[in-house]
C-alpha positions as CSV (number, residue, x, y, z in Angstrom):
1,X,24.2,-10.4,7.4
2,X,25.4,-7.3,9.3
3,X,24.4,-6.2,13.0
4,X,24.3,-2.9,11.5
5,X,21.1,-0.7,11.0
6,X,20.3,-0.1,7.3
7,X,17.8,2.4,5.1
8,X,14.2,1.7,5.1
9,X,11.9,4.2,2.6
10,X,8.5,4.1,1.4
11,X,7.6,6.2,-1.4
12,X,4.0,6.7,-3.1
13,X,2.8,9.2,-5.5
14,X,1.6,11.2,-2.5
15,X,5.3,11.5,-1.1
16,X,7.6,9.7,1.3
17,X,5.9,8.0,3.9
18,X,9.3,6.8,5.1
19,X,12.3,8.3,3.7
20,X,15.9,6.4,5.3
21,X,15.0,4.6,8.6
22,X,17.1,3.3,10.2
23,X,16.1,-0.2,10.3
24,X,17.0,-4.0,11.4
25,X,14.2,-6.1,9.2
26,X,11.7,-5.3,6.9
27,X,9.1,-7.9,5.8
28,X,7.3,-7.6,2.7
29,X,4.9,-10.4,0.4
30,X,6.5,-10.3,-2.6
31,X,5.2,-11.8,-6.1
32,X,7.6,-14.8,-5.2
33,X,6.5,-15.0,-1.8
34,X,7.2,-13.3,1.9
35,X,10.4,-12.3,2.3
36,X,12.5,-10.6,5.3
37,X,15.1,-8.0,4.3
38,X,18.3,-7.8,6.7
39,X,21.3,-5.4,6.6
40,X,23.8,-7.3,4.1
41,X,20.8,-9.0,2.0
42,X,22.0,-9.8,-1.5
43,X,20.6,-7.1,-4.0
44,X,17.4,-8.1,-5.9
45,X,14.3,-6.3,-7.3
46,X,10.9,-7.8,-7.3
47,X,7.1,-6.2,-7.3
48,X,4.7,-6.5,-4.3
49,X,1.7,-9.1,-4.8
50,X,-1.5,-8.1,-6.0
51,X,-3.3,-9.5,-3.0
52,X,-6.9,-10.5,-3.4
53,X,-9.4,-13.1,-2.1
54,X,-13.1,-14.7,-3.8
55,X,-15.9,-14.0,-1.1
56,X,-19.0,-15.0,-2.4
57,X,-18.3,-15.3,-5.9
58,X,-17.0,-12.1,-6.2
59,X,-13.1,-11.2,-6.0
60,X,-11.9,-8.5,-3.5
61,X,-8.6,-6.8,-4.1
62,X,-6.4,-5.6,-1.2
63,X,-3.1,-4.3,-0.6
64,X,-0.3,-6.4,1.7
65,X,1.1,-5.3,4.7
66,X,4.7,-3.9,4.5
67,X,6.7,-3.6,8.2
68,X,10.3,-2.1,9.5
69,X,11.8,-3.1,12.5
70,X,13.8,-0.2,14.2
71,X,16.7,-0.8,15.8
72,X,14.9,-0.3,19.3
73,X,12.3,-3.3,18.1
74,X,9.7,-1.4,17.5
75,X,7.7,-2.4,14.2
76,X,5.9,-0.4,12.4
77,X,3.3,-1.8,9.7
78,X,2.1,-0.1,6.2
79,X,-0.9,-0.5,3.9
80,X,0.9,-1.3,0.2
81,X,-1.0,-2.1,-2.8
82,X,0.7,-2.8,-5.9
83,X,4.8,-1.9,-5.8
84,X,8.2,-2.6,-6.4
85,X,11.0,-3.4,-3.8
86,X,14.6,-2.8,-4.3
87,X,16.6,-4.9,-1.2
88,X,20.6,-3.8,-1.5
89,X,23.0,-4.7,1.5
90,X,22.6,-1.4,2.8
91,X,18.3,-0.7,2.2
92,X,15.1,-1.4,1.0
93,X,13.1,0.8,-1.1
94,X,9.4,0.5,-2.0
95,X,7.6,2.0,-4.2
96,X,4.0,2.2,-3.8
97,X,0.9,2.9,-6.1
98,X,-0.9,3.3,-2.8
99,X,0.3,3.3,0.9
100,X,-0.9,4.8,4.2
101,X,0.5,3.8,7.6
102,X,-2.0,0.5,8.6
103,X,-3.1,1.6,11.5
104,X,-4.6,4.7,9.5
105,X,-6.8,2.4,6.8
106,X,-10.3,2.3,8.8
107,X,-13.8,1.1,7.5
108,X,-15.4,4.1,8.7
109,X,-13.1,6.3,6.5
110,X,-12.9,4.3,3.0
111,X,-16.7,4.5,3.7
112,X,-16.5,8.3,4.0
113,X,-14.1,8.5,0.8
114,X,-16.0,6.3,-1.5
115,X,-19.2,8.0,-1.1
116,X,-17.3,11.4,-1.3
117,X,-16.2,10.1,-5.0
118,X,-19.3,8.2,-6.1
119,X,-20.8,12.2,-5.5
120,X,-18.0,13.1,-7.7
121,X,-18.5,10.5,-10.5
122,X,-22.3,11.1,-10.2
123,X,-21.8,15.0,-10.7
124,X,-19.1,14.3,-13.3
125,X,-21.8,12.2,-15.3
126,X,-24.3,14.9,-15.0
127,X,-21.7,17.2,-17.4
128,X,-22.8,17.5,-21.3
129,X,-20.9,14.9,-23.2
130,X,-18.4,17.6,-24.4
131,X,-17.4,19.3,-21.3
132,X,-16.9,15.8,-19.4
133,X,-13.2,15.3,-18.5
134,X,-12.1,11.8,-19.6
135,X,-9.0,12.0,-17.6
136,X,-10.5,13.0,-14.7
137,X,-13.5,10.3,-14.5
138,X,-10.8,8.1,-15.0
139,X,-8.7,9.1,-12.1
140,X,-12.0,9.4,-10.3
141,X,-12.2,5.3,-10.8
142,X,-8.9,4.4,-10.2
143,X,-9.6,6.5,-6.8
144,X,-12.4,4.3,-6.3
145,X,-10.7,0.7,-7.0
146,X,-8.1,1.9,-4.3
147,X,-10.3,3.1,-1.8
148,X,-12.4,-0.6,-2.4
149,X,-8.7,-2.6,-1.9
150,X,-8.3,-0.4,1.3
151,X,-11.5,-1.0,2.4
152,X,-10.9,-4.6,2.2
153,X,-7.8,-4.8,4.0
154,X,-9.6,-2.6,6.4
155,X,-12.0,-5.7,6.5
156,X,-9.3,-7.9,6.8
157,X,-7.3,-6.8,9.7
158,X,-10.6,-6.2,12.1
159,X,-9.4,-7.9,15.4
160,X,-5.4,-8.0,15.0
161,X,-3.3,-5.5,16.6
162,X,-2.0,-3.0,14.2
């Protein structure tokens, strides 16, 4: 493994949250398991888990926790849910369904967005049959599963340091 910085970038449909950072480590929970990228790391290409947990009888989904160390040792943490990692000697890419940076994923907001899309979906159902967009319900729901996974991890990091 080198001493040498390599490329860190994050990517969502929203944009680059991260686009070539110089970095030392980056640690990510991959399908296989938690693994820590270094400059030199032999290539591969794996997805991110699907992290959920069973709380009551009831499953809650929630995205994993993606980090960077810089070369000055600062690390820096992101929300990821559902991805794909490419690790070559020189960087890491990952591509995101859904990322923000972690310490931005609060209670109080996914609170706010959810009821700001429930209003939407409740509008949307109020529509005649005919002039109801399909595609955009849909999106609507998928907004919603997200904004529950963030919620979650949210939930989940309550206490650490972030």
């Amino acid at each position: 493994m080198s001493d040498k910085p390599f490329k860190f970038t994050l990517v969502s449909p929203n944009g680059a949250l991260v686009e070539g950072a110089d970095a030392i480590a980056v640690n990510v929970v991959g399908s296989q398991g938690t693994f820590n990228a270094r400059p030199g790391h032999e290539p591969f290409l794996t997805d991110t888990k699907v992290f959920f947990e069973y709380k009551d009888g009831q499953r809650l989904d929630r995205g994993i926790e993606v980090w960077y160390r810089t070369p000055a040792g600062e690390e820096i943490t992101y929300y990821v849910c559902k991805g794909y990692v490419e690790v070559l000697p020189d960087r890491v890419t990952v591509l995101a369904e859904d990322a923000y940076l972690a310490s931005e994923v609060t209670e109080e907001e996914e609170r706010e967005r959810q009821k700001e899309i429930l209003k939407q979906l409740e509008d949307a159902g109020k529509l005649p049959e005919g002039a109801r967009g399909a595609i955009e319900i849909n999106d609507l729901e998928i907004q919603l599963q997200k904004s529950v996974a963030r919620l979650n991890y949210a939930k989940s990091k309550k206490g650490k340091n972030i």
